[in-house]
C-alpha positions as CSV (number, residue, x, y, z in Angstrom):
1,X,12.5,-35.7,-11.4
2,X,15.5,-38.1,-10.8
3,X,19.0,-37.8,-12.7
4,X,21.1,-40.5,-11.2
5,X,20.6,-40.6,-7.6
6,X,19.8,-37.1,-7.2
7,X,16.2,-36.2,-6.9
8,X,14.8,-32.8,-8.1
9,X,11.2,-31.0,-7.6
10,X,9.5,-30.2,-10.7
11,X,8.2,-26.9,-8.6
12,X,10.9,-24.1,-8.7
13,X,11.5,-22.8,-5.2
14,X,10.9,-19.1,-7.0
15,X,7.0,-20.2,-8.0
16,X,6.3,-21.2,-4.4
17,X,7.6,-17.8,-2.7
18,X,5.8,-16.0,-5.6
19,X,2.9,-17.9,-4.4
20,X,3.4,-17.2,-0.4
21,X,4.3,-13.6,-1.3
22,X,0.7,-13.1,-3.8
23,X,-1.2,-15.0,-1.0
24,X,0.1,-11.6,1.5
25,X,0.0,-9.0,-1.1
26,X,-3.0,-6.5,-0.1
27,X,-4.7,-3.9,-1.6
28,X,-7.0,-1.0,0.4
29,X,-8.2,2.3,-0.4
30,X,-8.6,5.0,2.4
31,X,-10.2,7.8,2.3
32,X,-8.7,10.4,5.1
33,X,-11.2,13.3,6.7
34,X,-9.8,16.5,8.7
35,X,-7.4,18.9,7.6
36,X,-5.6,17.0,5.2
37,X,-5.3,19.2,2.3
38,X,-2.9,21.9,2.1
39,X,-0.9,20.8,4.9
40,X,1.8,18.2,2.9
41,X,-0.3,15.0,3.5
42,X,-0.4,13.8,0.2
43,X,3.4,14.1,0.6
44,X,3.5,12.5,4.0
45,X,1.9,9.3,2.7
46,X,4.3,8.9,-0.8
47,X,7.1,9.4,1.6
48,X,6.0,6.5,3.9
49,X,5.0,4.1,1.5
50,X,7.9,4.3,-0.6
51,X,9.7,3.3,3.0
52,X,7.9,0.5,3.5
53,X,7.9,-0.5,0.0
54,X,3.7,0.1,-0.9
55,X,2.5,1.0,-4.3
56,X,-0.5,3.2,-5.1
57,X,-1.0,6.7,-5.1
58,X,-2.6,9.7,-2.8
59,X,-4.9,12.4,-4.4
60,X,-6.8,15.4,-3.2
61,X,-10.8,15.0,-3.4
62,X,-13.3,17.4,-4.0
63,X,-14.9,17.5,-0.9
64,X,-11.8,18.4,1.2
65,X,-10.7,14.4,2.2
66,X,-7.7,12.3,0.8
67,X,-8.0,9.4,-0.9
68,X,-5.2,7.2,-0.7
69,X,-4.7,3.5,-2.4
70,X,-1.8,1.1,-1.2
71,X,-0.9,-2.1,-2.5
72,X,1.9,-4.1,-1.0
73,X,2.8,-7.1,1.7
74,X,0.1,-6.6,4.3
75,X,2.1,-5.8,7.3
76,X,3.4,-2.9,5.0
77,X,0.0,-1.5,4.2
78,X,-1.4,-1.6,7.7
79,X,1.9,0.1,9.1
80,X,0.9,2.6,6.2
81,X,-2.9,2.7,7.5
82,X,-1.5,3.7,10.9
83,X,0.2,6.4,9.7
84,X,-2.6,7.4,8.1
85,X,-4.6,8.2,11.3
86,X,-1.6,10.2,12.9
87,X,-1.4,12.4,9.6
88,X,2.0,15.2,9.5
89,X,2.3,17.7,12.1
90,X,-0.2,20.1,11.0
91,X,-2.9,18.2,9.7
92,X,-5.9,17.0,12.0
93,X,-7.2,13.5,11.1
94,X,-10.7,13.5,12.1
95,X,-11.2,9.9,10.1
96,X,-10.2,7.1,7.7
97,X,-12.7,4.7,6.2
98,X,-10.6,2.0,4.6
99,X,-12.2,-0.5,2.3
100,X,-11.1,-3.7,0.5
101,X,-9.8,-2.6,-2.8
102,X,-9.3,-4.7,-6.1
103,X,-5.6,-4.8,-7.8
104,X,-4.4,-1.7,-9.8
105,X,-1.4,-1.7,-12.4
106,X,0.6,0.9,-10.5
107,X,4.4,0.8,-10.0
108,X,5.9,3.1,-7.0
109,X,3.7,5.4,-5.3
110,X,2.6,8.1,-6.7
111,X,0.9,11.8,-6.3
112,X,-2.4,12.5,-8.3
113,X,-3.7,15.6,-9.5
């Protein structure tokens, strides 16, 4: 678009960042093995990702492992996913399978019951 001789893009600079940013927004679900319950994992991991800014939530399963989704810029969520395998001081992380996970409305990170 031209008004006089200054010439102005029709694309806003916002809806090509938004773009760049949607293009390195990831989502993954983990599920943690060891002893990860009753040790303040669950804890651990809202602490972190509020840090480095990932949105989800961590929640006890039945059969004793953690599940964990994080949404977020992907350098954030695989600094998150490496926390993950070192744990908090007294849990032992025996495993985490991570998988591709599809978008979830969720805002901050959260603790489920």
């Amino acid at each position: 678009m031209s008004y006089g001789s200054l010439s102005y893009s029709t694309t806003p600079a916002a809806s090509v960042y938004n773009d760049e940013v949607a293009r390195d927004t990831v989502a993954r679900r983990f599920f943690v093995r060891g002893r990860v319950q009753g040790v303040g994992f669950r804890y651990f991991v809202e602490r972190h990702a509020g840090e480095l800014g990932v949105t989800g939530y961590a929640r006890n399963l039945d059969d004793g492992r953690v599940e964990v989704y994080a949404a977020g810029p992907r350098d954030a969520v695989t600094e998150l996913a490496r926390m993950l395998r070192q744990g908090p001081r007294w849990s032992d992380v025996r495993g985490v399978e991570e998988l591709d996970a599809g978008p979830e409305n969720c805002y901050g990170f959260r603790i489920k019951d």
